[in-house]
N, C-alpha and C positions, 0 to 999 in steps of 0.2 A: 673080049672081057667076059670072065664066066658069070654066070647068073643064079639065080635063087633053086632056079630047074636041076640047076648040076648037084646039088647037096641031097641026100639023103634022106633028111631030115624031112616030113611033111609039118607045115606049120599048120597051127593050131590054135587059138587061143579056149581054152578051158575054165572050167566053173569054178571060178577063185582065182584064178589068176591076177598077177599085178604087175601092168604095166608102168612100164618107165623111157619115156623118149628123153633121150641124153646127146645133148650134140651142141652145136653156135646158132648162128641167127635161123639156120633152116627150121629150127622147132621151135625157138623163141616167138619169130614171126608166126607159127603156125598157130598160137595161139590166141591170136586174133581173130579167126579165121573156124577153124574149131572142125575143118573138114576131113583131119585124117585119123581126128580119135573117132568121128559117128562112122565113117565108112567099116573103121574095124569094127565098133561096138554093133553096129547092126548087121555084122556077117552073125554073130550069134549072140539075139537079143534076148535069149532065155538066160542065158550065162550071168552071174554075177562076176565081172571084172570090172576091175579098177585100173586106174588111168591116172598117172602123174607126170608133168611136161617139167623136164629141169634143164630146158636148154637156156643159151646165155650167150648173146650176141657174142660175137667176135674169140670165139673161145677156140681151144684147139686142144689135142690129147694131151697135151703137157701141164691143161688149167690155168692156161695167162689169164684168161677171162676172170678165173676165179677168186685170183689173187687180189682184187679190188672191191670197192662198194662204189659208190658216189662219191665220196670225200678221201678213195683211194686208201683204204689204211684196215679196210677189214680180215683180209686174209693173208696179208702178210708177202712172202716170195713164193716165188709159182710151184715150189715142194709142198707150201701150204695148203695152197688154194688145190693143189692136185688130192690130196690127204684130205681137206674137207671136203672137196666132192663123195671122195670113195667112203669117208661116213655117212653124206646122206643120202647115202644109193644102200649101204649097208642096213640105215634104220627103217626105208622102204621095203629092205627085206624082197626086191623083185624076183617075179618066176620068169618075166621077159625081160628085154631091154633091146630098144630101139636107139640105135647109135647113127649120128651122122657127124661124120669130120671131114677133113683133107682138102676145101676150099680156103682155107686162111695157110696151111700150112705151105699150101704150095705158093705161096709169093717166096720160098725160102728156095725157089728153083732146085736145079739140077741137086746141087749139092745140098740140098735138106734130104732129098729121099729116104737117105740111109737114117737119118735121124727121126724121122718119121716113123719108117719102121720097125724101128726103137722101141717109140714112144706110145706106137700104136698097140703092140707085143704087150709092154706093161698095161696099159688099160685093158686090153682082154682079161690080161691074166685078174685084173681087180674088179672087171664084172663079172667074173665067172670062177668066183674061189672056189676050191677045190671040194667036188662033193656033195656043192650045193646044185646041181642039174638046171642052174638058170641060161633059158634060151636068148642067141643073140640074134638079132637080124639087122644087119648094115645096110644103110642108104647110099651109094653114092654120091660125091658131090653131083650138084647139077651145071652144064655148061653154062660159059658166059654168053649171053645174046646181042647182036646184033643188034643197031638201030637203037643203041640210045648217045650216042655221041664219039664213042670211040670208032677207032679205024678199024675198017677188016683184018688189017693184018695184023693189032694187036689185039682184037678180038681171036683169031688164031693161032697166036701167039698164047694166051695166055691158055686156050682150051687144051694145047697139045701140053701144056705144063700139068695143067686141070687133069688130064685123063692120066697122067704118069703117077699120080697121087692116086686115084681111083684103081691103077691097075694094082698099088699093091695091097689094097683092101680086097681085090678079087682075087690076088693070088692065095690071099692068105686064107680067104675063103676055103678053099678045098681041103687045106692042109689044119685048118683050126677047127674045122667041123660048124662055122657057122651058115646061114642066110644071106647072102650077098642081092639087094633090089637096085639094079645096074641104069639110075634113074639119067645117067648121063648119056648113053648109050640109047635111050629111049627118047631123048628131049632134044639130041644133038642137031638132026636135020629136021625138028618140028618146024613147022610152016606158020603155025597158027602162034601169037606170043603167049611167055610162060612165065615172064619174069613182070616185076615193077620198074625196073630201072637197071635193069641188063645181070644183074646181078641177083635179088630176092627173089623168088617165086611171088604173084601175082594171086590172088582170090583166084583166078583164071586158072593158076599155073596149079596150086595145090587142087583143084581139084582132078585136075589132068593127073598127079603126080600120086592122088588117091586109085585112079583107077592104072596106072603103071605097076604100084605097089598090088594090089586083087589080082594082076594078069601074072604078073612075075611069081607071085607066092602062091596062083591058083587058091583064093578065096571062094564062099560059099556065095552065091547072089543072095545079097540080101532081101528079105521080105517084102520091100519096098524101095519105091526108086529113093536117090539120094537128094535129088530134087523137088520129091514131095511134100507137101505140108508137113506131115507126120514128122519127116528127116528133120525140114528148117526146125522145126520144132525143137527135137533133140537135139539140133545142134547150137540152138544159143541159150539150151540151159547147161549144154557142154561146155561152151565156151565163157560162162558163167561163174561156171564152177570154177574153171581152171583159170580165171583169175583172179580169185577167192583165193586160190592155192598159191598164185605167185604173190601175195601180198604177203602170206603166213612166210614163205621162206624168203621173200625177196622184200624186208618193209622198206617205204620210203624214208624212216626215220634212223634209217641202218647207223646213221655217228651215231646216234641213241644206244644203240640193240648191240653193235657189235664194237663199232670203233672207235674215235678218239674222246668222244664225250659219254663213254658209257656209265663215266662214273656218278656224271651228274644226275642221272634220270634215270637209277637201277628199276623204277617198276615199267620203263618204255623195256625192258629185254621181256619183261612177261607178257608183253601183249600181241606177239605174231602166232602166241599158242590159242590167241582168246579166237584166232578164226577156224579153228577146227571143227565146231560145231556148225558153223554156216556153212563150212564144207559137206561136212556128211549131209545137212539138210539139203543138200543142193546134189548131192549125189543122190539121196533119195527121190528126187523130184524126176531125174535123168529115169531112174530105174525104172519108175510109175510109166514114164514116155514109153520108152522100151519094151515093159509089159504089154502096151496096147497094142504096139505096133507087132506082137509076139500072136497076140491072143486073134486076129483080124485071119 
């Protein structure tokens, strides 16, 4: 499987930059957790970048996920939900974009592949319109793990499906000119556990998966450990912030905001904008951390 090493490309994250991690439950969950935006942000804590997480359990390149609220009725059929996505990646206006997919898609076996990378082809081509020089860098899916109930051999079973989905994220790697971080490939014979429940990455796991992604993409060390006071610090007013953000795009009150009761309660769609300023205040506060840890 090629890796991030074979691309041309050195990564980078630069002063203005705005990231975007886009993918299913591997980012969604990640931001509980808040350990793979501080690992990047403190490889360059002088930099001002931004960070937004629009992953969405159970989603895949084609926007199933998307297509839904809670009350099932906000975005309509998955053309929909594919087309809202690619607007709110458009109004983010990203110069990065961190993508992970291919773990749902492969329950579709043998015979999805070619569908896949189909539908994988179209999402490149929509995070990366024509002209605008935004950077991609792909995560691979992570293996399924042993030892939480299932059998070894459909534990095997499902990883050899698992990596067939992965390889054509890394073929395409060479040929699309993006960053392939080959987190399958890395995780597959770990000894030490990675996941919650064979399947999530673990508090354990994403930190392991923090430092897979520094070794694959040759990252700067950052100024201090990740472990530090200084980091925990950073990292739960990162994780703060960012879910300040999933409130703004994702409200609890979404029949409200978007779907089948929007019409009763037109001033619930004005108020997922009213958290933008708690946001920047809260991005502010990250910055302040950052500075210290900059200035030491």
């Amino acid at each position: 499987m090629a890796s991030a090493l074979d691309a041309v490309e050195k990564f980078e994250l630069c002063d203005g930059d705005r990231v975007v991690f886009l993918g299913n439950s591997f980012f969604e969950r990640a931001l509980d957790y808040g350990h793979l935006e501080t690992a990047l942000a403190l490889c360059w804590p002088d930099r001002d970048i931004t960070f937004r997480n629009l992953g969405w359990d159970g989603d895949t390149v084609y926007g199933h996920s998307r297509t839904v609220g809670r009350r099932r009725t906000v975005f309509g059929n998955p053309e929909e939900g594919f087309q809202r996505m690619v607007a709110h990646l458009d109004s983010l206006k990203p110069t990065v974009v961190f993508v992970a997919y291919g773990y749902n898609e492969s329950f579709d076996g043998e015979a999805g592949l070619e569908r896949f990378a189909s539908g994988w082809h179209r999402l490149l081509d929509a995070l990366r319109p024509s002209g605008t020089g935004t950077r991609i860098v792909v995560l691979s899916s992570t293996p399924m793990e042993k030892g939480f109930g299932a059998s070894g051999a459909h534990v095997a079973a499902r990883n050899a499906m698992i990596r067939s989905y992965c390889d054509v994220l890394a073929d395409s790697a060479g040929k699309d000119g993006f960053l392939f971080v080959d987190l399958f490939g890395a995780l597959e014979n770990r000894t030490t556990p990675y996941s919650a429940n064979g399947i999530h990455p673990s508090e354990e796991g994403y930190v392991a998966i923090g430092k897979i992604i520094a070794e694959q993409l040759c990252l700067p060390v950052p100024p201090t450990s990740l472990g530090s006071k200084e980091a925990r610090g950073i990292r739960s007013a990162i994780v703060k912030k960012n879910n300040l953000y999933f409130h703004r795009w994702r409200p609890r009150n979404d029949a409200f905001v978007y779907g089948e009761r929007k019409d009763e309660q037109v001033v619930a769609q004005t108020e997922p904008e009213k958290f933008e300023p708690f946001i920047t205040q809260q991005e502010r506060i990250v910055r302040t951390l950052l500075d210290k840890v900059k200035r030491k």
